[in-house]
VEXBAPA-498924 format. One record per residue: x, y, z of N, C-alpha, C in turn; residue number from 1. Coordinates in nm, 2 decimals, m for minus. Layout:
BEGIN
+--------+--------+--------+--------+--------+--------+--------+--------+--------+------+
|    n_X |    n_Y |    n_Z |   ca_X |   ca_Y |   ca_Z |    c_X |    c_Y |    c_Z | fido |
+--------+--------+--------+--------+--------+--------+--------+--------+--------+------+
|      X |      Y |      Z |      X |      Y |      Z |      X |      Y |      Z |  NUM |
...
+--------+--------+--------+--------+--------+--------+--------+--------+--------+------+
This chain:
BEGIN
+--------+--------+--------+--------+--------+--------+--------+--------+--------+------+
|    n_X |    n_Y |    n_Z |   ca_X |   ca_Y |   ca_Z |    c_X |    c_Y |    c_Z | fido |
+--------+--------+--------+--------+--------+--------+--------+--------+--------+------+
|  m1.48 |  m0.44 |   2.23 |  m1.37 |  m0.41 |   2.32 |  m1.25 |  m0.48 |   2.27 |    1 |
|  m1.17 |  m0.42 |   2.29 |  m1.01 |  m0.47 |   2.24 |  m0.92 |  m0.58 |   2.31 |    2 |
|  m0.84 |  m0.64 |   2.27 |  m0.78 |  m0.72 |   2.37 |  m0.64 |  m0.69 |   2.32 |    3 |
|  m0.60 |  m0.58 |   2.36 |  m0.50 |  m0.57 |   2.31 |  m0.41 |  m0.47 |   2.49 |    4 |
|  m0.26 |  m0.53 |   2.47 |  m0.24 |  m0.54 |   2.61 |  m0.13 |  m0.42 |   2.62 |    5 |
|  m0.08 |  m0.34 |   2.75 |  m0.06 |  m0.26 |   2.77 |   0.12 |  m0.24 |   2.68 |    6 |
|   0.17 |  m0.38 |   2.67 |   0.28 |  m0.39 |   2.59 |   0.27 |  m0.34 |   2.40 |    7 |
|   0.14 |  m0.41 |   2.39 |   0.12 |  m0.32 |   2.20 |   0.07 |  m0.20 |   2.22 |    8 |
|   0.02 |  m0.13 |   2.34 |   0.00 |   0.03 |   2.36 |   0.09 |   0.09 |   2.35 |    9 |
|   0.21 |   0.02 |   2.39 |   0.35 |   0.10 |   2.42 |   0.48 |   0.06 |   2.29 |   10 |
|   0.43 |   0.00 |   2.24 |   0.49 |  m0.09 |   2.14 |   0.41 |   0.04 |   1.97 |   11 |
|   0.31 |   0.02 |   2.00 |   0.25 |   0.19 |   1.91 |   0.28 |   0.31 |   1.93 |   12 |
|   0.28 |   0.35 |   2.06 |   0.34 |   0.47 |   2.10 |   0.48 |   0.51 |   2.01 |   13 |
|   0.57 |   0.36 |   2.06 |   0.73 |   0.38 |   1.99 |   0.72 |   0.41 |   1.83 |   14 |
|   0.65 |   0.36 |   1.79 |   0.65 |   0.36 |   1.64 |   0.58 |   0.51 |   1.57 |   15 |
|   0.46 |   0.52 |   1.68 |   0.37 |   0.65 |   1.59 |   0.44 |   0.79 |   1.68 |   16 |
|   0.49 |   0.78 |   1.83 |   0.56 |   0.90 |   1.86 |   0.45 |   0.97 |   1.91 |   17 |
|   0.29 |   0.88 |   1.95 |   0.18 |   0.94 |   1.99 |   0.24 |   0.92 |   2.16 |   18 |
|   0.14 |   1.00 |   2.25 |   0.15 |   0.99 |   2.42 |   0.10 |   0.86 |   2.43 |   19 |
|   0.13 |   0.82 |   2.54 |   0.10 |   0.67 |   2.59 |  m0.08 |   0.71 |   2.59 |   20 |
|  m0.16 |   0.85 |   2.62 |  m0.29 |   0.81 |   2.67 |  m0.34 |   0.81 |   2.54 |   21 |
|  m0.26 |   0.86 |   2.41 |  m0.33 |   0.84 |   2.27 |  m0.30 |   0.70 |   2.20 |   22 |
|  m0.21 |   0.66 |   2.26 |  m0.19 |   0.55 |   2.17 |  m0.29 |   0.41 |   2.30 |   23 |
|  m0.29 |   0.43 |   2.41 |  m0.43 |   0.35 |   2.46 |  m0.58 |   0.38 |   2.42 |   24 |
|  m0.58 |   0.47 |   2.40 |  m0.72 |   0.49 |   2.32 |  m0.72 |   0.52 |   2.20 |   25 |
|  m0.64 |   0.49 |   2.11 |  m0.60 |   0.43 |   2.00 |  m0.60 |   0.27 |   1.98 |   26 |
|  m0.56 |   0.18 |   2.06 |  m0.57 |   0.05 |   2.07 |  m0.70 |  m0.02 |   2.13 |   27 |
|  m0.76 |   0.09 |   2.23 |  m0.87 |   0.02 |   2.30 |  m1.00 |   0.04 |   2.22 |   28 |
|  m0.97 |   0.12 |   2.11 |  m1.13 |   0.14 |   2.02 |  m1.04 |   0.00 |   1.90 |   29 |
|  m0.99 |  m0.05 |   1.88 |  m0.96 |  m0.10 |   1.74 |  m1.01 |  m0.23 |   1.81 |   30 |
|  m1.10 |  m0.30 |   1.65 |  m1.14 |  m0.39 |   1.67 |  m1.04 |  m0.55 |   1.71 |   31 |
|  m1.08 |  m0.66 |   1.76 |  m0.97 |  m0.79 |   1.78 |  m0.92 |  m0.84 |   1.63 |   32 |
|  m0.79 |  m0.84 |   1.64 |  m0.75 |  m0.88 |   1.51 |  m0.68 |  m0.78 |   1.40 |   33 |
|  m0.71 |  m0.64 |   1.47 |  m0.65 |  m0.56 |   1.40 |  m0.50 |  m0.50 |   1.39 |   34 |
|  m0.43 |  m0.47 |   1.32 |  m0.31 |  m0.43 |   1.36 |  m0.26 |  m0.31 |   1.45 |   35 |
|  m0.19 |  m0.29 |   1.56 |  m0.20 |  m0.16 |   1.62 |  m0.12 |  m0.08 |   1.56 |   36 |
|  m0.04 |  m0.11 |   1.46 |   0.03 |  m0.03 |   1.42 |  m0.03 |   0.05 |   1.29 |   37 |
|  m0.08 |   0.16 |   1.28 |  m0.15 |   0.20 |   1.16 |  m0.06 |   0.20 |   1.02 |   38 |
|  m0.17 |   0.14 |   0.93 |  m0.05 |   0.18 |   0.78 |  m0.01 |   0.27 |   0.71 |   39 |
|   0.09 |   0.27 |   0.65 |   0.12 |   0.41 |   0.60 |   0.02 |   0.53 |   0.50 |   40 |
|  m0.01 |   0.63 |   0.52 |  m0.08 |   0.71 |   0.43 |  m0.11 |   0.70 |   0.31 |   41 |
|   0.06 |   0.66 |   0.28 |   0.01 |   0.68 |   0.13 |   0.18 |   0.56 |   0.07 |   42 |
|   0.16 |   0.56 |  m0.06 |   0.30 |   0.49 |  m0.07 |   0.40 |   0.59 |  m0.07 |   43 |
|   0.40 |   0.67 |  m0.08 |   0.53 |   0.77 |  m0.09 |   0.61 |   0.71 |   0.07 |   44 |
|   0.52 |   0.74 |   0.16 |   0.53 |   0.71 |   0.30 |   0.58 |   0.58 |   0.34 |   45 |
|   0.55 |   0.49 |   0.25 |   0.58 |   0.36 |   0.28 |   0.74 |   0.36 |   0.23 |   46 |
|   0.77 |   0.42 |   0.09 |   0.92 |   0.39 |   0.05 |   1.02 |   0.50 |   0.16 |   47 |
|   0.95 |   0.60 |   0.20 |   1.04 |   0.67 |   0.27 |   1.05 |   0.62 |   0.36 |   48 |
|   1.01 |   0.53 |   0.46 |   0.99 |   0.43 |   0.58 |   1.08 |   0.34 |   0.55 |   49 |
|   1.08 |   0.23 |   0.44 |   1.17 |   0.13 |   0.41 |   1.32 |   0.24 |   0.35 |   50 |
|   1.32 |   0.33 |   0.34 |   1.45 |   0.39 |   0.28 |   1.53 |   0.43 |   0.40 |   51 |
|   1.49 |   0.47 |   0.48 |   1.50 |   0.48 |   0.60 |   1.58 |   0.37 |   0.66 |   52 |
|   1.50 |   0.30 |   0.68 |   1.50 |   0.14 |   0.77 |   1.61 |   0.09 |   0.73 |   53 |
|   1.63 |   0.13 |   0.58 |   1.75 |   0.02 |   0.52 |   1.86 |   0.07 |   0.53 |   54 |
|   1.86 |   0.26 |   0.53 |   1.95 |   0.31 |   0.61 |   2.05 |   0.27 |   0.70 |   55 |
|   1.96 |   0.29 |   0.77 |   1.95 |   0.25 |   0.95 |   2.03 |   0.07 |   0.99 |   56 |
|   2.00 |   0.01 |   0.92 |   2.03 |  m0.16 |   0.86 |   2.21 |  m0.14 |   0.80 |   57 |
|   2.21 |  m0.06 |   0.72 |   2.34 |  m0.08 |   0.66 |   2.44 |   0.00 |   0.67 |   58 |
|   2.42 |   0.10 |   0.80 |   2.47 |   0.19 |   0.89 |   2.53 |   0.14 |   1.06 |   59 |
|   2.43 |   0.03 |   1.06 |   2.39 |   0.02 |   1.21 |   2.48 |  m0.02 |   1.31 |   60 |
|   2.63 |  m0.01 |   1.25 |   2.72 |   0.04 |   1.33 |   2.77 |   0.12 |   1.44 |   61 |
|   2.75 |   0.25 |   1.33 |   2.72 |   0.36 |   1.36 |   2.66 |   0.43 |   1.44 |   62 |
|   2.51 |   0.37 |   1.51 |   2.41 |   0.36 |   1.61 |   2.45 |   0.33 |   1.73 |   63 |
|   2.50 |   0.19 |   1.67 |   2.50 |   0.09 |   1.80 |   2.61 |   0.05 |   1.91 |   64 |
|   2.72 |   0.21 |   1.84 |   2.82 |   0.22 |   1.94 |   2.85 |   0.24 |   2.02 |   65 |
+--------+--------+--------+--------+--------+--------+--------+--------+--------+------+
């Protein structure tokens, strides 16, 4: 059983874009200790994630207007 609380259920949801009931039973099967945030697929996924991000970082004017 998980101990993982309704805040990192919804805290996963925001990141993976899954429904709140997939990302609770996504959290409630992962063992204690594990991360809820799944890792990226593959590296391609990971540099397009940080290219993004850094985007978003050196933009974030633009957003936050």
């Amino acid at each position: 059983m998980s101990t993982h609380t309704p805040a990192i259920t919804l805290r996963r949801r925001r990141y993976t874009g899954e429904s709140v009931q997939q990302a609770r039973q996504a959290t409630s099967s992962l063992p204690p200790g594990t991360s809820p945030i799944p890792a990226a697929a593959a590296s391609a996924q990971q540099i397009l994630e940080a290219r993004v991000l850094l985007g978003l970082l050196e933009c974030r004017n633009v957003y936050t207007h």
